[in-house]
C-alpha positions as CSV (number, residue, x, y, z in Angstrom):
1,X,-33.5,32.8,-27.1
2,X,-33.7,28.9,-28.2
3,X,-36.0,27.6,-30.8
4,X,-37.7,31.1,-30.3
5,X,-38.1,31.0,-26.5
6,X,-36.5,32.1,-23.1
7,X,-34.2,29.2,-21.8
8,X,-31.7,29.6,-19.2
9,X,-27.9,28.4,-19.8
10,X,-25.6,28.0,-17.3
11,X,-22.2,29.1,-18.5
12,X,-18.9,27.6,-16.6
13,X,-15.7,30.2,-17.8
14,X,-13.2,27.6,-16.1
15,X,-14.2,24.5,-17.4
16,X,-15.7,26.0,-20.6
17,X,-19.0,24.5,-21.1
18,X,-22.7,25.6,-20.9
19,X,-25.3,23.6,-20.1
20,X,-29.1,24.3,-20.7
21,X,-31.0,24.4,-17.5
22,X,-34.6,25.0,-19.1
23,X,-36.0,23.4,-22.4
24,X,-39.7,24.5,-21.9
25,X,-42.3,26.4,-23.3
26,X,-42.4,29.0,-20.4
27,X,-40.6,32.5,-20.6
28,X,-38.2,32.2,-18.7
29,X,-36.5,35.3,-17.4
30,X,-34.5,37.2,-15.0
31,X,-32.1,34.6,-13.7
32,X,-29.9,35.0,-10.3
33,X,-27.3,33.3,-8.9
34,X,-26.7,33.6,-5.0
35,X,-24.2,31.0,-3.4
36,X,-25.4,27.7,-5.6
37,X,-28.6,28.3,-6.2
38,X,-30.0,29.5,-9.7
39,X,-33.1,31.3,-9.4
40,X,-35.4,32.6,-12.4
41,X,-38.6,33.5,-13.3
42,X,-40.9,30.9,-15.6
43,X,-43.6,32.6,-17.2
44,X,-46.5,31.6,-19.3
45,X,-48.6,35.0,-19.3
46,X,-51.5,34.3,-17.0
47,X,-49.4,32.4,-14.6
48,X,-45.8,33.2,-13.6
49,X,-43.8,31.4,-10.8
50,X,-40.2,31.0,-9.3
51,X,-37.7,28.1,-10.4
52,X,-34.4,26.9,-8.7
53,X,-31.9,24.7,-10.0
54,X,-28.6,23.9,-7.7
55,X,-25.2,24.1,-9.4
56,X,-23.2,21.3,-8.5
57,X,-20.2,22.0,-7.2
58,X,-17.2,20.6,-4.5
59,X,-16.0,23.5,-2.3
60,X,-13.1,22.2,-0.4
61,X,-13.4,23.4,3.5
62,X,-10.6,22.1,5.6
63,X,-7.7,22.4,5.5
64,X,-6.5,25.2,4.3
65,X,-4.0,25.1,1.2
66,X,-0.8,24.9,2.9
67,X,-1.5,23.6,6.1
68,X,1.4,22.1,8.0
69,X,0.8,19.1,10.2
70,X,2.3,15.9,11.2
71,X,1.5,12.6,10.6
72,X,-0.1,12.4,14.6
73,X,-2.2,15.8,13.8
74,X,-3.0,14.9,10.6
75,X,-6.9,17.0,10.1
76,X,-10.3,16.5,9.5
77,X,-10.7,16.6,5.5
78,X,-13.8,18.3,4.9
79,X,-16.2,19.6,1.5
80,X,-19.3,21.0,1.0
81,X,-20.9,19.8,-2.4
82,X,-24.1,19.1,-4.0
83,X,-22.7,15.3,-5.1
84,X,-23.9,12.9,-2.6
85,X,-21.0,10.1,-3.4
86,X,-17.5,10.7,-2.1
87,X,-13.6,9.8,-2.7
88,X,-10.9,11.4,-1.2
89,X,-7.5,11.4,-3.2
90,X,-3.8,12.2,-1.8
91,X,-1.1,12.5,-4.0
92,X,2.6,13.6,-3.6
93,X,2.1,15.2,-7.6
94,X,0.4,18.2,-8.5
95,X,-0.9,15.6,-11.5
96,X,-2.5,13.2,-9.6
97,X,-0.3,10.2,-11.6
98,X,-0.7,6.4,-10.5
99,X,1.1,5.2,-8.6
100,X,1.8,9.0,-6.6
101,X,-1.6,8.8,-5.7
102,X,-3.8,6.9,-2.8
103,X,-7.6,7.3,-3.2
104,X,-10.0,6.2,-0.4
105,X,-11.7,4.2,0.3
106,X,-9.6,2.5,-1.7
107,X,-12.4,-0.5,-3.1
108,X,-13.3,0.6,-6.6
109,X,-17.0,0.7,-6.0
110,X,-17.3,2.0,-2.2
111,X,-18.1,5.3,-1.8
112,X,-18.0,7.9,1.5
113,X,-21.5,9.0,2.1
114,X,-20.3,11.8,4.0
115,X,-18.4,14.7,3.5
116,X,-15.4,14.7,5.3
117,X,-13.1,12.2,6.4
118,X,-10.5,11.7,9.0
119,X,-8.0,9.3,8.1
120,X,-7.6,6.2,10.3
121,X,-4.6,4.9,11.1
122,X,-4.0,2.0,8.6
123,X,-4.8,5.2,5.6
124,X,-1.9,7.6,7.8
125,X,0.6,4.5,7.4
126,X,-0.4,4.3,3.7
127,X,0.3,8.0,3.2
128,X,3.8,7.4,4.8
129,X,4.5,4.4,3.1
130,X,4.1,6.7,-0.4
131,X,5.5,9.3,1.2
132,X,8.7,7.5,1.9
133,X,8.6,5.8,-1.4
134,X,9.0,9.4,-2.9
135,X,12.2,10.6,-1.0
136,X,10.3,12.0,2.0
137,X,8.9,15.2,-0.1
138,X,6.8,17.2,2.4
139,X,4.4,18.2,0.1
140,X,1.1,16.0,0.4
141,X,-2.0,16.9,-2.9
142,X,-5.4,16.1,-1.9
143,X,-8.5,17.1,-3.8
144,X,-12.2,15.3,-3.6
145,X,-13.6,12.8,-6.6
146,X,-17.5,13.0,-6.3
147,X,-20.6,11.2,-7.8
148,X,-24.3,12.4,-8.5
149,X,-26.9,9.5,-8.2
150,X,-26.9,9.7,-12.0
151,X,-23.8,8.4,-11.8
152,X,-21.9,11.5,-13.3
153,X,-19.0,12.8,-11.2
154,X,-16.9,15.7,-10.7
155,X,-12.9,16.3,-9.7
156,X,-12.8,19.2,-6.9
157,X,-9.8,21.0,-7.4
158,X,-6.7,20.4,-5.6
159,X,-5.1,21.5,-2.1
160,X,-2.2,20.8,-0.6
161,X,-0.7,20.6,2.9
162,X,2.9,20.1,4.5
163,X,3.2,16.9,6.6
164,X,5.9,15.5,8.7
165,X,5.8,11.6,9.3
């Protein structure tokens, strides 16, 4: 109940935050959640109908955390997400600190429009190059930056895969 009336909150445990999905003069009620989709029930007495609202959220696909590859195998990086901007970041830390980290594209405002990406080979020599910089740790970070067409973005969280240059 909010200012006397049914709203539905969405409550995030990991990231600790709620955020109000309804702010209307409808009872709304009996709210479901199946795969990223909210459903509920918005009624005003005489007239009742069905409401969704899709959480947004970065999935990461491929590949799987602890992969092992090498730099002429390298895989397909691949999300599902609700965002519709992407960035793909690589680091060699678990942090994600500048300068262990590589994000592409690399321009500040060009964004993939797709969600995946298979590295081509100027990004794969970039990769070694930090790689090498770090004392040849196997251990590669990647994890997905996203944007909303609001402008608001998200960090996936991250993966990791062995890679042998």
């Amino acid at each position: 109940m909010m200012d006397g009336n049914r709203e539905i909150v969405l409550w995030d445990k990991e990231l600790k935050h709620n955020g109000r999905i309804t702010d209307n003069d409808l009872k709304d009620s009996q709210p479901v959640i199946g795969g990223f989709i909210l459903a509920w029930k918005g009624d005003r007495g005489d007239d009742a109908e069905i409401y969704t609202y899709e959480i947004p959220h970065i999935t990461l696909v491929s590949p799987a955390d602890g992969s092992e590859f090498t730099s002429k195998e390298l895989p397909v990086f691949v999300w599902d997400s609700s965002y519709i901007k992407f960035k793909i970041e690589f680091s060699i830390l678990e942090s994600f600190e500048w300068p262990d980290t590589l994000t592409f594209p690399e321009e500040t405002n060009t964004w993939l429009n797709e969600p995946s990406i298979t590295l081509d080979k100027k990004q794969v020599n970039n990769l070694k190059s930090l790689w090498e910089n770090q004392g040849g740790a196997k251990l590669l970070y990647w994890r997905v930056l996203a944007q909303d067409s609001s402008g608001n973005e998200q960090i996936s969280q991250a993966r990791h895969i062995y890679v042998s240059f």
